[in-house]
C-alpha positions as CSV (number, residue, x, y, z in Angstrom):
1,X,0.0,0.0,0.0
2,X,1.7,3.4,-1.2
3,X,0.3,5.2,2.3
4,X,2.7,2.4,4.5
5,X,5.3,3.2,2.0
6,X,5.7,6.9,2.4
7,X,5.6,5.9,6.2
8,X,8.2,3.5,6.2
9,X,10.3,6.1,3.8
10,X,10.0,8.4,6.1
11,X,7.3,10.6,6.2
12,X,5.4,11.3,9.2
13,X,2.1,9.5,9.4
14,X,0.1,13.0,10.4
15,X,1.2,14.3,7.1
16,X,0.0,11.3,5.2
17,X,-3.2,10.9,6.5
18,X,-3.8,14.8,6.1
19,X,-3.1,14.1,2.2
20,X,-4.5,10.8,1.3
21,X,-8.1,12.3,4.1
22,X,-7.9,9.3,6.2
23,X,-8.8,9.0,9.6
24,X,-5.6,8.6,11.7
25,X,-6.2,4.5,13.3
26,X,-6.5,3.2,9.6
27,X,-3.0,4.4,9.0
28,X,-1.4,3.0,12.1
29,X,-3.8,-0.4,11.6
30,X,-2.3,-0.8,7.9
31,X,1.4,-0.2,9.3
32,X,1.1,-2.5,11.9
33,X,-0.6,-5.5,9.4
34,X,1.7,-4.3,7.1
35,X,4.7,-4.7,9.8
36,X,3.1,-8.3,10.9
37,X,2.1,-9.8,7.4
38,X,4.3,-7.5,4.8
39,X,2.2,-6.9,1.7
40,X,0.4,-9.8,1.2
41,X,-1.8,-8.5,4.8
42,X,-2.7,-5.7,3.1
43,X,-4.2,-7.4,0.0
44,X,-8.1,-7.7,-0.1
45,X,-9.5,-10.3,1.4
46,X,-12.3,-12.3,0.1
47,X,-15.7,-11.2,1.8
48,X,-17.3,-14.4,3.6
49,X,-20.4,-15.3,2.6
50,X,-22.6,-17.6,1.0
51,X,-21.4,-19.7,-2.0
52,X,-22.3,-19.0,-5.3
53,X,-25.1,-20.4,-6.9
54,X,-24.1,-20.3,-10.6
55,X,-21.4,-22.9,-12.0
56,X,-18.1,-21.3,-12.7
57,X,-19.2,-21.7,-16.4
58,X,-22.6,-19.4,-15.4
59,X,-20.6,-16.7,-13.6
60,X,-18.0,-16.6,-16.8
61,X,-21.1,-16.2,-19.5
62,X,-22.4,-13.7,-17.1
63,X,-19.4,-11.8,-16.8
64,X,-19.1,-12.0,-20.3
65,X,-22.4,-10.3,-20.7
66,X,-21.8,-7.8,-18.3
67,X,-23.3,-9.1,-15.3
68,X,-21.1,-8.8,-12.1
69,X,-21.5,-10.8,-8.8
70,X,-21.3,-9.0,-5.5
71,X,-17.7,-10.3,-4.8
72,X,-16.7,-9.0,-7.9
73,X,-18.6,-5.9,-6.9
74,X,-16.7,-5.8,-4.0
75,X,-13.3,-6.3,-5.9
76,X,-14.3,-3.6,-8.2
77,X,-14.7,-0.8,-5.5
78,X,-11.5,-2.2,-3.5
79,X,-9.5,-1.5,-6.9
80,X,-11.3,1.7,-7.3
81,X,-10.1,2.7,-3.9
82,X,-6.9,1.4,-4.7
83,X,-6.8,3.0,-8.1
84,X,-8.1,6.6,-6.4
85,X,-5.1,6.1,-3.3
86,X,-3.3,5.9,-6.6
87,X,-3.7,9.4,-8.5
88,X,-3.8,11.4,-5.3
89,X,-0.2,10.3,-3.9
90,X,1.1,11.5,-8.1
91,X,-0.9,14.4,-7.9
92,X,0.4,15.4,-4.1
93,X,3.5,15.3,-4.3
């Protein structure tokens, strides 16, 4: 995550969470996961639920056709997030 980054490079947590408009325990959550786990903590998780009822097959026409599941929903707004995190940190610097 590029906010943990600019942390471990230095830069004072206040100043990154003032950039990026966090709130100030999600940075010092990520750094410690991040500290604990590396990267691969910070990855999305999968969000527990109930199984899918279409066959892999089902889901892949669907996708196909433009029709998205919640997970990949979810997936979608995580990357969006990730995507927005992105831009910011390039265009504040």
């Amino acid at each position: 995550m590029p906010a943990v980054k600019r942390v471990e490079a230095g830069e004072s947590p206040e100043d990154v969470i003032r950039t990026l408009a966090f709130s100030r325990p999600h940075i010092y959550e990520w750094f410690a996961a991040y500290r604990g786990g590396g990267i691969q903590a910070l990855r999305v998780k999968a969000i527990p639920g109930r199984p899918a009822k279409l066959s892999s097959d089902a889901m892949r026409f669907d996708n196909a056709m433009g029709v998205s599941t919640p997970d990949q929903q979810a997936d979608c707004t995580s990357n969006a997030i990730l995507t927005i995190i992105w831009i910011l940190e390039r265009h504040t610097k």
